[in-house]
C-alpha positions as CSV (number, residue, x, y, z in Angstrom):
1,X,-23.7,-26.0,3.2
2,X,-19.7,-26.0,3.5
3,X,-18.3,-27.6,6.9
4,X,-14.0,-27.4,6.9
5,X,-12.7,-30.9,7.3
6,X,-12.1,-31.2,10.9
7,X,-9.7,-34.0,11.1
8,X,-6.7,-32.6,10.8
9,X,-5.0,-29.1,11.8
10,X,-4.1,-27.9,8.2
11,X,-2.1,-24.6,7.3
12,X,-5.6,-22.6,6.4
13,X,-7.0,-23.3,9.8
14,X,-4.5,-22.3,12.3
15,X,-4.4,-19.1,10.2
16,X,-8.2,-18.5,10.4
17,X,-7.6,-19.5,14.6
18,X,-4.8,-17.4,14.9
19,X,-6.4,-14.3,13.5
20,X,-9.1,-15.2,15.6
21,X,-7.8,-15.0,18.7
22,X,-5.5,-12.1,17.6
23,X,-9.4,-9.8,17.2
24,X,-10.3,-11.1,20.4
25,X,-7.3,-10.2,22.3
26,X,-7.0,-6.8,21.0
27,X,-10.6,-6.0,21.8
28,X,-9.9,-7.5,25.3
29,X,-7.1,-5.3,25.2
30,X,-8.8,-2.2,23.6
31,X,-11.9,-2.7,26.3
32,X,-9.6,-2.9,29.4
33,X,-6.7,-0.6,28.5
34,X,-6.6,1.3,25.5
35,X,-8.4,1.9,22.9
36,X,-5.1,1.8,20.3
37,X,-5.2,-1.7,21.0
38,X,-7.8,-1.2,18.0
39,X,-5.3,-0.6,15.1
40,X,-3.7,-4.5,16.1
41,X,-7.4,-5.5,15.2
42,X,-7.5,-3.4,12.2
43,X,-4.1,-4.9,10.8
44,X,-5.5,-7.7,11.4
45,X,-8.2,-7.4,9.3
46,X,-6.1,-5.6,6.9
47,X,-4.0,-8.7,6.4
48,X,-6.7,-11.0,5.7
49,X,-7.9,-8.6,2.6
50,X,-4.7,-8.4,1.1
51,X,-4.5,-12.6,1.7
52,X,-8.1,-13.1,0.0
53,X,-7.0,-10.8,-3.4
54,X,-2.7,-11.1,-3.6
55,X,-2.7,-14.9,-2.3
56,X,0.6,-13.5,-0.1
57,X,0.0,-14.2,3.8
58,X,3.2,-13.5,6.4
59,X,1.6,-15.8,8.5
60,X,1.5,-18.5,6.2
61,X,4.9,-18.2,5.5
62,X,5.6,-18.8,8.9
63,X,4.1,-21.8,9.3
64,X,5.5,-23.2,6.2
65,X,8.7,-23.1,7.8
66,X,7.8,-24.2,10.8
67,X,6.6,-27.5,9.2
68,X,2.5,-26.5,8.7
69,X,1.6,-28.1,5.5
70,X,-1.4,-26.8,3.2
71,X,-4.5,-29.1,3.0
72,X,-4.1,-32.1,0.8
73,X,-0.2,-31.2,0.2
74,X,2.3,-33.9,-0.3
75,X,4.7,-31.8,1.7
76,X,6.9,-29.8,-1.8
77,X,5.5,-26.4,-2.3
78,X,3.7,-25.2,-5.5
């Protein structure tokens, strides 16, 4: 069984929590006010397909220049 390291906030993590909480609050959204909320869950999803088979994540990018590193990185960039 795999079980993420927990003892530390690394780059692959705070994606997987942000896109978390991005379905959750579009279906909060899409339940309470309108359904097109639904398309903010769908690029959501979108974006995790095309992460999974290019490697390219906006998100990721993001926090890379915010100062996220990736897990077990010595801080350059490959």
């Amino acid at each position: 069984m795999y079980i993420a390291d927990k003892n530390s906030w690394y780059m692959e993590r705070i994606i997987f929590l942000i896109a978390g909480v991005a379905i959750l609050f579009s279906l909060t959204l899409a339940w309470y006010s309108s359904p097109y909320w639904l398309i903010m869950t769908g690029l959501v999803g979108v974006n995790l397909i095309v992460f999974s088979l290019t490697g390219f994540c906006p998100m990721a990018n993001l926090l890379y220049a915010v100062g996220v590193r990736e897990k077990g990185s010595s801080g350059c960039r490959r």
